[in-house]
C-alpha positions in Angstrom: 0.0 0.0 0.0 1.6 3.4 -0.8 2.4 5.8 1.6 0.7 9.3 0.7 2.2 12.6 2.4 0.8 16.1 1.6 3.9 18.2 1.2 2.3 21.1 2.4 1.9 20.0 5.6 4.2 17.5 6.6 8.4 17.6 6.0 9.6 13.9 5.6 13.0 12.5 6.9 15.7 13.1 4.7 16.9 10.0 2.7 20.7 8.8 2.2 20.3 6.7 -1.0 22.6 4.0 -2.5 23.7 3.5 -6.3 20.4 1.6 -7.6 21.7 -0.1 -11.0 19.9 -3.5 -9.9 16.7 -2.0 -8.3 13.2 -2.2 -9.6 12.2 0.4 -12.0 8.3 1.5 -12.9 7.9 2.0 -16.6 4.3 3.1 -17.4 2.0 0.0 -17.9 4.4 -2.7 -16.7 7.5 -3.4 -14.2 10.9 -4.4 -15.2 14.7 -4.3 -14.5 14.4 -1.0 -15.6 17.7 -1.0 -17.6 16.0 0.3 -21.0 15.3 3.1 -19.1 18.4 3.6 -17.1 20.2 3.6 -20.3 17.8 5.8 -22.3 18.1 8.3 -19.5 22.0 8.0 -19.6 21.9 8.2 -23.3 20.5 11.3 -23.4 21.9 13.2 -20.8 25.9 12.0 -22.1 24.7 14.1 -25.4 23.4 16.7 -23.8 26.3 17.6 -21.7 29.4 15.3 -23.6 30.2 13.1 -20.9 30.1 9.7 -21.9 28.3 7.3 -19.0 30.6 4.6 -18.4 28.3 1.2 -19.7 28.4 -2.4 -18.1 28.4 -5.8 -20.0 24.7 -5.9 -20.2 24.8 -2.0 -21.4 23.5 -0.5 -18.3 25.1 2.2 -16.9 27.5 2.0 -13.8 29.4 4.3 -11.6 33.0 6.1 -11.9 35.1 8.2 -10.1 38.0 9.5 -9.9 40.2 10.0 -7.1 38.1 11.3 -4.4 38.9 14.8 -4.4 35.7 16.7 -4.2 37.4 20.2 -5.0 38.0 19.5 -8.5 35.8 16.6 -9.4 37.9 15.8 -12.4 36.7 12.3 -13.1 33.1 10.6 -14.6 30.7 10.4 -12.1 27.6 8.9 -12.5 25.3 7.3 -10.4 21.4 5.8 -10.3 18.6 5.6 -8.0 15.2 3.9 -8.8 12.6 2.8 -6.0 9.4 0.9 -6.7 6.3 3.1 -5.4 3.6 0.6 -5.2 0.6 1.8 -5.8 -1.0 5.1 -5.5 -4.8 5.8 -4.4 -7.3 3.5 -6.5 -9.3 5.0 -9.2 -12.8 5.5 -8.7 -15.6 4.3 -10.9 -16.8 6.6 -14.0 -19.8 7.2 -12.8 -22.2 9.1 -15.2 -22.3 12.8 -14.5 -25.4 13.1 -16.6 -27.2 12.8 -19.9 -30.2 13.3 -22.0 -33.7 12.4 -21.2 -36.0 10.5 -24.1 -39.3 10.5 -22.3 -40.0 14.3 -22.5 -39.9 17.5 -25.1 -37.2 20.1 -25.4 -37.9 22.6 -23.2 -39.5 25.7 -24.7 -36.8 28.4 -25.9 -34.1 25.5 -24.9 -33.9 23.7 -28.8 -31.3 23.0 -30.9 -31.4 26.6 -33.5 -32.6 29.1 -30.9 -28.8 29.7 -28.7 -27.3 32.9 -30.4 -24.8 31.0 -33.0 -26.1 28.0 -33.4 -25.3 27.1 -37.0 -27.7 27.5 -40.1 -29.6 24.2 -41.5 -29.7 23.0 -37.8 -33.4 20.4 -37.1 -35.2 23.0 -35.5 -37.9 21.7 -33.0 -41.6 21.4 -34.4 -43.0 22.7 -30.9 -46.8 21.9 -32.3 -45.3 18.1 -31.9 -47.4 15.3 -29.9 -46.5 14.8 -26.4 -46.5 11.0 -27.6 -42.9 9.8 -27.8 -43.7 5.9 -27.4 -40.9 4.0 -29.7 -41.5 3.4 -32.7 -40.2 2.4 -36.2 -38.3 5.2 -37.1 -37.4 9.0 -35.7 -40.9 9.9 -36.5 -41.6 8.6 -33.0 -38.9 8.5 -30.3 -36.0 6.9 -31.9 -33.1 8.2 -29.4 -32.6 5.0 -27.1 -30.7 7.0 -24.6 -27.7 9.5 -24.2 -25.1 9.4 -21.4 -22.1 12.0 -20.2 -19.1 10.3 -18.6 -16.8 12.2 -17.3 -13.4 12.9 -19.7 -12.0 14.8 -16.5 -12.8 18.2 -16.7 -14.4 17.1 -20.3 -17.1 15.0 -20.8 -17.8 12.2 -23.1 -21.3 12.3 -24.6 -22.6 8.4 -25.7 -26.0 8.4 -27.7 -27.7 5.5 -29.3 -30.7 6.0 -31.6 -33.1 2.2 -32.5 -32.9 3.2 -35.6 -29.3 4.3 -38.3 -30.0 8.1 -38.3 -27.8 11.2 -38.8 -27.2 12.7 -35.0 -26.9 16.8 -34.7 -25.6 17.9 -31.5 -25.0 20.7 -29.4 -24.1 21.9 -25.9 -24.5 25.4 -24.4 -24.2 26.6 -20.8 -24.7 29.6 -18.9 -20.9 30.0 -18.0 -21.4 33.6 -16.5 -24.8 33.4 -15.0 -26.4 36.5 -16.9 -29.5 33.9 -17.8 -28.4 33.8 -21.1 -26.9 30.6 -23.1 -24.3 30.4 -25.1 -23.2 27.5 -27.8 -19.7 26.0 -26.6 -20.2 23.4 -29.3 -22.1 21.8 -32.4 -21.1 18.3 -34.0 -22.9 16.2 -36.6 -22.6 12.0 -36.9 -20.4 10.5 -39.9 -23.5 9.4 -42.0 -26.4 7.2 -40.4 -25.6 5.5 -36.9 -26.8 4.0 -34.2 -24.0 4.9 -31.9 -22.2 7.6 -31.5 -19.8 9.4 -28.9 -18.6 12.9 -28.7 -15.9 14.0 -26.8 -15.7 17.5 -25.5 -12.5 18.5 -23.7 -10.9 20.9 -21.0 -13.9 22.0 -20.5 -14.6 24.8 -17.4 -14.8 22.7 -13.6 -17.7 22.4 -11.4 -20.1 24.0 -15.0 -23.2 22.9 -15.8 -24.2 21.9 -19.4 -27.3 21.3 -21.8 -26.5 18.7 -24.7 -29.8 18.7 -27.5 -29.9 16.0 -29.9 -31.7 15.6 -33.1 -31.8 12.1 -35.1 -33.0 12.1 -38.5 -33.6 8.9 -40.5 -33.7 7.9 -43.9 -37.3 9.0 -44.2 -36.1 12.7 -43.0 -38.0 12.1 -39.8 -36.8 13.5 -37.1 -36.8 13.3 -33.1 -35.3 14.8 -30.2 -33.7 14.8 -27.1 -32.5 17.2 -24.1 -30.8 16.8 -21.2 -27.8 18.1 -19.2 -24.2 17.6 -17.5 -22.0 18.9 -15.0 -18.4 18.1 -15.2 -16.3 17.3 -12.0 -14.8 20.3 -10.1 -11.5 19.3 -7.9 -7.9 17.9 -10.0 -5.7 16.3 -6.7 -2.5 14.7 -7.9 -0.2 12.4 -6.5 3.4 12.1 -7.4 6.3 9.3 -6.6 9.7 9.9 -8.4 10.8 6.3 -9.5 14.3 7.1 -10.7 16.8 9.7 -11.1 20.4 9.5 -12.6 23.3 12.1 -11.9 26.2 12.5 -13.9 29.4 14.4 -13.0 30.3 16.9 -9.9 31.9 15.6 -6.9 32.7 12.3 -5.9 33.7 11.3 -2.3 30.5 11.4 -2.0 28.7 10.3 1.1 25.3 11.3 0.7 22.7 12.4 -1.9 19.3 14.0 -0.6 16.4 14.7 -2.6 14.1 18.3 -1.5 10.9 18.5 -3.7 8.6 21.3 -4.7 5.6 22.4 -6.8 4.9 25.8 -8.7 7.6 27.4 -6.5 6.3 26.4 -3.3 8.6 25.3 0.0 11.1 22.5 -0.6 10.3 19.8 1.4 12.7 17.2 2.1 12.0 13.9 0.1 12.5 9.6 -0.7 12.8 8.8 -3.6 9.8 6.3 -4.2 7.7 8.0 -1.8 3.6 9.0 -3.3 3.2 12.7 -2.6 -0.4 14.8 -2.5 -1.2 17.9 -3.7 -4.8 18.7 -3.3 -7.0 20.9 -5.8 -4.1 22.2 -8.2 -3.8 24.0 -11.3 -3.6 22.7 -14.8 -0.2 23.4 -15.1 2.5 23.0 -12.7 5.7 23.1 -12.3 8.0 20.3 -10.7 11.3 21.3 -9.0 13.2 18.1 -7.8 16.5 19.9 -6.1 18.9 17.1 -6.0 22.5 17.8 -2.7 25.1 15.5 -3.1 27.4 16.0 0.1 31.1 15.0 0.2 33.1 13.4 3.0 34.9 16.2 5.0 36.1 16.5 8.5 34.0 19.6 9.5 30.7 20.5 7.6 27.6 22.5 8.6 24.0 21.6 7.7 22.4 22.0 4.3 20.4 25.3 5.2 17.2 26.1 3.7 18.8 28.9 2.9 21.1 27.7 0.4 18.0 26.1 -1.8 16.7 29.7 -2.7 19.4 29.4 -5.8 18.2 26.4 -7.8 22.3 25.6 -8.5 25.6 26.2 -6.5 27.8 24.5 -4.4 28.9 25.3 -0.6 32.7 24.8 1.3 30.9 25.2 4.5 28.6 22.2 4.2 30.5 20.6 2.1 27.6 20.4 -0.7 26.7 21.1 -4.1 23.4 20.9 -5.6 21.3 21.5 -8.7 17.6 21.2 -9.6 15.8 19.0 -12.5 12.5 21.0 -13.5 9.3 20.1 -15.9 6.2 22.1 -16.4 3.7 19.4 -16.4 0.4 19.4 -18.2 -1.8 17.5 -15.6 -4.8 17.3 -18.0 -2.9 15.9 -21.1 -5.5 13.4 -22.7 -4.0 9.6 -22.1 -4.1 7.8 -25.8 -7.3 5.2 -26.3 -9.5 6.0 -23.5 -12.7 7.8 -23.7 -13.4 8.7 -20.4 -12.0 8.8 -17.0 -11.9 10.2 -13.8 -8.3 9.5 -12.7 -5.3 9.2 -15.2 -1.7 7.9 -14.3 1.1 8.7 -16.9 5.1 9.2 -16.6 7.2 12.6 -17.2 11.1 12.9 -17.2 12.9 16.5 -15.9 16.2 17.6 -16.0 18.6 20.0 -15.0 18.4 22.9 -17.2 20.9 22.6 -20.4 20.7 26.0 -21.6 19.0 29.5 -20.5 18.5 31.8 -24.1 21.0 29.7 -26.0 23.8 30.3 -23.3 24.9 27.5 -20.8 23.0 26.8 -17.8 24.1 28.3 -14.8 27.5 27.1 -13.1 28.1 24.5 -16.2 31.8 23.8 -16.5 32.4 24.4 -12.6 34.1 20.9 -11.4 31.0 20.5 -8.8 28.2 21.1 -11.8 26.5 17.9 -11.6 23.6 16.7 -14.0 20.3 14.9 -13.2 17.6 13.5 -15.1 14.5 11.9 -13.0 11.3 9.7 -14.0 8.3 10.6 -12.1 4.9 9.4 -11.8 2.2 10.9 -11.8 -1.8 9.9 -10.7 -4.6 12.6 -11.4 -7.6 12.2 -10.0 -11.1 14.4 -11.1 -13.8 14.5 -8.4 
């Protein structure tokens, strides 16, 4: 079972890792050795800074170093970390958050050509229509079977099946500002004659109520109609576990590595690597700092300060410590390949240290104690 901690509130212990080259790596979908990834990380950061890893037999990469002497740091360093998180919360069912109703008429002034926009040639409602809408043959009775909106997080995925093959014209409007008036957000038409047919509406506004109209027509040019309405989730939490992180270069001697993490610019808090982290109603986009210390072996040190981690990169003789920070800006609501709903989404990101600023080098790049780091994290989003 994982172990969840809300960085916000709670500081957890500092964590003295050991070189990881035969630990269990996640990979998204399945669990391994983990040495494709190792070495596709490696790969990639050897080009980027032109340090070539030092490989094994079975072309993982290893660890190097030169003669100990942290002031200079003249040799190959590089080292790896990986940690299996478990699992983080379970996903929760997609429960409809809505849909259209068959059994009933579109509401007066509520059809599918009177919203402001709504595009020319649309089935406008015959309001002089019979309240019968028993089922029938064709669309000249009820011929919608039903319509349902699952949630697409903040989106919505609209499912509608007609008894009969029939072209499908849809729309959705809401009342996003609350002035009483409604507004289209979107119109879509079938591919031909179905009789089932989903429309996915994305990144749409939290917590917001919508109205989804649907006219089928059939061969005969019959037509029927249906209304109902949706209202998408309103909260995005997220969970994050780092799975593995590789560092290349900067001191060796080294007798400890600690990992301080932080989101959209937030406190560091101190963390283990493999460890599920919460952050609870967040933004879209975020931004991932994972400060990475690497502390050498000397006779006299002081602490790390919190101080020191207001620079993202630098190196201190007094705690005998340099440090530097992998980053990622992180779209949370990127749509996962294949699915066509969901209210919780788990998917992988890799940050680095920064490689260049403007087309210049990064910051403190060529200093002996410049180290690089490249990190897989993963990361749950849940919609409720």
């Amino acid at each position: 079972m994982r172990n969840v901690k809300d960085v916000k509130a709670v500081a957890i212990a500092l964590s003295v890792l050991t070189v990881g080259t035969g630990a269990f790596v996640i990979g998204f979908g399945s669990v391994g050795d983990g040495s494709d990834q190792r070495q596709g990380a490696a790969e990639a950061a050897a080009s980027t800074h032109g340090t070539d890893a030092p490989r094994s037999d079975d072309g993982t990469t290893g660890t190097d170093t030169d003669d100990g002497n942290p002031s200079t740091g003249s040799g190959a360093v590089h080292e790896e970390f990986s940690a299996d998180p478990g699992a983080s919360s379970p996903d929760a069912p997609d429960d409809p958050i809505g849909g259209v109703r068959t059994d009933g008429l579109v509401p007066e002034g509520m059809d599918l050509t009177s919203i402001p926009g709504a595009p020319e040639g649309g089935h406008a409602l015959p309001h002089s229509a019979s309240d019968s809408l028993s089922a029938g043959p064709g669309c000249d009775y009820q011929c919608i079977a039903s319509g349902v909106a699952y949630p697409r997080g903040f989106g919505a995925q609209l499912v509608v099946e007609t008894k009969v093959p029939a072209d499908l014209f849809m729309t959705v409007v809401a009342d996003a500002d609350d002035d009483g008036e409604y507004e289209l957000h979107e119109v879509t038409y079938s591919p031909g004659k179905v009789t089932e047919f989903s429309w996915n509406l994305d990144h749409l506004d939290p917590g917001q109520r919508y109205y989804a109209m649907v006219a089928a027509t059939d061969q005969h040019g019959d037509t029927s109609h249906a209304f109902g309405e949706f209202t998408t989730l309103s909260t995005r939490n997220v969970e994050l576990a780092v799975t593995y992180m590789s560092v290349f270069d900067g001191p060796s001697n080294v007798e400890e590595t600690t990992q301080h993490i932080r989101l959209d610019g937030g406190d560091h808090a101190d963390y283990e690597l493999g460890d599920w982290v919460a952050w609870d109603d967040v933004d879209r986009h975020v931004d991932l700092d994972l400060l990475v210390a690497r502390t050498w072996e000397a006779s006299v040190c002081e602490p790390f300060w919190d101080e020191l981690m207001e620079s993202p990169q630098g190196d201190s003789d007094d705690s005998c410590v340099a440090w530097n920070t992998a980053t990622a800006d992180i779209d949370l609501d990127a749509l996962p390949a294949g699915q066509g709903h969901w209210s919780d989404h788990t998917f992988d990101v890799e940050f680095r240290t920064p490689t260049d600023a403007g087309g210049s080098l990064p910051a403190g790049y060529g200093d002996p104690r410049w180290f690089h780091v490249v990190a897989t994290a993963r990361l749950h989003v849940s919609y409720r």
